[in-house]
N, CA, C and O of each residue as an XYZ file, in Angstrom:
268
protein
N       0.843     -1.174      0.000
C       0.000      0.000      0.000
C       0.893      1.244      0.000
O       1.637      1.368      0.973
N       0.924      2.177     -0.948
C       1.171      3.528     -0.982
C       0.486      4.501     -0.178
O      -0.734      4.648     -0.245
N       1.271      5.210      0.623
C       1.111      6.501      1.710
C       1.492      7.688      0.698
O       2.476      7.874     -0.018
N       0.269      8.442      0.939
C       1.039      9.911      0.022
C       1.028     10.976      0.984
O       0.134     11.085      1.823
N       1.866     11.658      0.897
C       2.286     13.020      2.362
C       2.010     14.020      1.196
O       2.337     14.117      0.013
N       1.070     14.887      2.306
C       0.995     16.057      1.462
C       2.249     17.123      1.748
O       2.635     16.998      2.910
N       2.869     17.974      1.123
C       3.673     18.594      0.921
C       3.151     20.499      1.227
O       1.984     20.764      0.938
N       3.597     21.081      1.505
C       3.823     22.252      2.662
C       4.353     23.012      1.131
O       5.560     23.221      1.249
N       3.996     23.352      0.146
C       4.621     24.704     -0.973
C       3.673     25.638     -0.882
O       2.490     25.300     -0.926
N       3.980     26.729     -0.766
C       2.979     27.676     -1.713
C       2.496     27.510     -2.936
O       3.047     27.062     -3.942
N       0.973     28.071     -2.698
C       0.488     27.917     -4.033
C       0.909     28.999     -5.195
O       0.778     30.219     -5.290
N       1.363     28.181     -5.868
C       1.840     29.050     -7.332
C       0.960     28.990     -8.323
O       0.601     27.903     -8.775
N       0.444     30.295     -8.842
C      -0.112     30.343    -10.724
C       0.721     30.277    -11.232
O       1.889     30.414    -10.867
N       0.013     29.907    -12.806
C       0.847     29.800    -13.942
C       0.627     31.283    -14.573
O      -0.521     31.724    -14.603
N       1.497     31.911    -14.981
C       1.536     33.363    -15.839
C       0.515     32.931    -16.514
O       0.336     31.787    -16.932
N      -0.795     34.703    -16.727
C      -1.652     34.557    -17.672
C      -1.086     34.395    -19.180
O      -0.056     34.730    -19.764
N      -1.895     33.931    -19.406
C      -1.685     33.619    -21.321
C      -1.713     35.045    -21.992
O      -2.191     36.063    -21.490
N      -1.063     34.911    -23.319
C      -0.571     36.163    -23.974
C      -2.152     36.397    -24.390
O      -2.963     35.481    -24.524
N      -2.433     37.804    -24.569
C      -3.305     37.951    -25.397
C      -2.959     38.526    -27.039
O      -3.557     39.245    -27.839
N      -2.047     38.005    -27.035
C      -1.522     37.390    -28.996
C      -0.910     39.268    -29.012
O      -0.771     40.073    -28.091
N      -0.667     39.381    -30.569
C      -0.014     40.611    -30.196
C      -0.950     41.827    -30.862
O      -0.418     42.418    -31.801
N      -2.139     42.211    -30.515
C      -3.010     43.498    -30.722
C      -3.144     43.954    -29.033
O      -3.721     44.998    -28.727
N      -2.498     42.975    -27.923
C      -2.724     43.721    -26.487
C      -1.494     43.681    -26.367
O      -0.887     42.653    -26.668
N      -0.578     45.262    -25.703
C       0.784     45.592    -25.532
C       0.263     45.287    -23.654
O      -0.860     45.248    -23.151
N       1.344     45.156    -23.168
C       2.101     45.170    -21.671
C       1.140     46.327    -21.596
O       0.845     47.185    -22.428
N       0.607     46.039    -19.970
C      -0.097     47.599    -19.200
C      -1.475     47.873    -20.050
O      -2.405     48.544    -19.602
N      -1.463     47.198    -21.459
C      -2.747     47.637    -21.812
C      -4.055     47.195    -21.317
O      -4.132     46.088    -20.785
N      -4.986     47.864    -21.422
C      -6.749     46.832    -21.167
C      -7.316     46.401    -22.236
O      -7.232     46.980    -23.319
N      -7.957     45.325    -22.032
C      -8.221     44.567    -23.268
C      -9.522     45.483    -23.792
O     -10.116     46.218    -23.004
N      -9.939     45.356    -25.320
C     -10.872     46.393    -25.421
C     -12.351     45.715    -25.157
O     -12.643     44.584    -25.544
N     -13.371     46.722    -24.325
C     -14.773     46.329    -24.187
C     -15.338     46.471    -24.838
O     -15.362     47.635    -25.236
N     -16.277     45.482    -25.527
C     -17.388     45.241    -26.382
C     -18.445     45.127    -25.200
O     -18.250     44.328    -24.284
N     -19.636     45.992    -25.242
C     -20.496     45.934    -24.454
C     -21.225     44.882    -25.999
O     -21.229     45.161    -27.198
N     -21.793     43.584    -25.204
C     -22.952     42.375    -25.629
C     -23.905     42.897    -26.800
O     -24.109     42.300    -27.857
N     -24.474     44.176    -26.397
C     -25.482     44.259    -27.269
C     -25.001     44.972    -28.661
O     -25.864     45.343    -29.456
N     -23.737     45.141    -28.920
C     -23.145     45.738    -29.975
C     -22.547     44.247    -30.662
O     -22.147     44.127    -31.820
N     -22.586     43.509    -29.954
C     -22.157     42.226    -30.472
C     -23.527     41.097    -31.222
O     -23.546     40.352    -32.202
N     -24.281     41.375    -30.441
C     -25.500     40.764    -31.050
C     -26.588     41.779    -31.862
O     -27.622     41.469    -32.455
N     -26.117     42.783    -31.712
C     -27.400     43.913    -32.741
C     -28.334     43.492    -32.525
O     -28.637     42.576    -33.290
N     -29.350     43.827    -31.441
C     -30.087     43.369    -31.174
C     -31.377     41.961    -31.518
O     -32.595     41.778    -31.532
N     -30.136     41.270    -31.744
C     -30.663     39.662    -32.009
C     -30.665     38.552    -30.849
O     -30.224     38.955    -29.773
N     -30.996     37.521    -30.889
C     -30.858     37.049    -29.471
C     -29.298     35.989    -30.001
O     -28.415     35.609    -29.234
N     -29.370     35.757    -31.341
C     -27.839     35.081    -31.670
C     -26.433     36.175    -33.053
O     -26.753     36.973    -33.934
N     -25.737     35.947    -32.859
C     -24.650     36.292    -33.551
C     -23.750     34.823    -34.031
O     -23.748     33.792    -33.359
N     -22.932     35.029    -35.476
C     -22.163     33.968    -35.860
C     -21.173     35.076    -35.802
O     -21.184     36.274    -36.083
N     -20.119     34.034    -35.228
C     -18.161     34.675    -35.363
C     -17.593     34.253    -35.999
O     -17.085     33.256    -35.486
N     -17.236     34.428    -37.166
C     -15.899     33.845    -37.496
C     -14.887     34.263    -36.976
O     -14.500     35.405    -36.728
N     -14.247     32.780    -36.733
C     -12.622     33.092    -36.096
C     -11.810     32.028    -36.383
O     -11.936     30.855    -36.032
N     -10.830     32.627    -37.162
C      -9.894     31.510    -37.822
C     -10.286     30.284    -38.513
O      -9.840     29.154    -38.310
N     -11.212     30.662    -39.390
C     -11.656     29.947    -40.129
C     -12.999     28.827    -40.066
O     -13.385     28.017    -40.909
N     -13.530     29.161    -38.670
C     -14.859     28.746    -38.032
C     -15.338     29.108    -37.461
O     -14.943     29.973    -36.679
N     -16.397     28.684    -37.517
C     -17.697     29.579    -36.989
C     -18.254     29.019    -36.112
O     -18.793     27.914    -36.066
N     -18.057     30.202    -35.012
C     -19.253     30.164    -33.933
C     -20.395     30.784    -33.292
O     -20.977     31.491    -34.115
N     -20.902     30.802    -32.249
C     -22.261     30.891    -31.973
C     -22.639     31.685    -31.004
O     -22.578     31.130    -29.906
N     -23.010     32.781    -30.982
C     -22.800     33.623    -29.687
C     -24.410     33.777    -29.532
O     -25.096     34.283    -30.420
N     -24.936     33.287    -28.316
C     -26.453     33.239    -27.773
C     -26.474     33.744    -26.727
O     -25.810     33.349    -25.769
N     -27.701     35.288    -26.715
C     -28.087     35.647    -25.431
C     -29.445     34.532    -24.733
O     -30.424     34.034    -25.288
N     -29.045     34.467    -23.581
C     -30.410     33.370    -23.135
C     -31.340     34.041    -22.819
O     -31.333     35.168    -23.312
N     -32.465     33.706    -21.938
C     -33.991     34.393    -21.501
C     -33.110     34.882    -20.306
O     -33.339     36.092    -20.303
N     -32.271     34.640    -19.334
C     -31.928     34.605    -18.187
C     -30.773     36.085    -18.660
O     -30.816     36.998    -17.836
N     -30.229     36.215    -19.355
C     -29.259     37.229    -19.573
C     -28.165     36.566    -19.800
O     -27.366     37.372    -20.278
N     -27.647     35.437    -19.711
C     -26.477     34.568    -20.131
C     -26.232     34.557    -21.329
O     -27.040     34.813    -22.222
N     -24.810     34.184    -21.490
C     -23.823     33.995    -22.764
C     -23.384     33.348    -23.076
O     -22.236     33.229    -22.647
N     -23.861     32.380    -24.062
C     -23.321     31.089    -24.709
C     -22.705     30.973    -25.607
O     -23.229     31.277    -26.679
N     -21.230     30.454    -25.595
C     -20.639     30.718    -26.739
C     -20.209     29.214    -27.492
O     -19.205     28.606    -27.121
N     -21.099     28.702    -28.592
C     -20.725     27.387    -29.163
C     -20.049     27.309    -30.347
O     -20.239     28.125    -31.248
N     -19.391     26.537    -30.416
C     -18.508     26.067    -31.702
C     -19.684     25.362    -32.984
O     -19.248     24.937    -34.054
């Protein structure tokens, strides 16, 4: 039978992910307020990189985003 000891480290993150290169160091990413994204529809299609996805406002106010 194997005993496992838990170990005493600080918890470490991993560095956030790049946001590719249109966001410089110190910048804020830019806000799209929702309803400029859906024009007042309850769905929007994205293309992005060559497929398309699915951007759905729900009855509840939620944001679904499907491939």
């Amino acid at each position: 039978m194997t005993q496992l000891t838990a170990l005493s480290t600080p918890y470490q993150t991993a560095p956030a992910p790049s946001r590719g290169p249109s966001a410089s160091a110190g910048s804020a990413p830019r806000v799209v307020p929702s309803q400029d994204l859906l024009g007042g529809q309850k769905t929007v299609e994205i293309l992005h990189n060559g497929l398309l996805y699915r951007l759905q406002a729900t009855r509840l106010g939620k944001l679904i985003l499907t491939k």
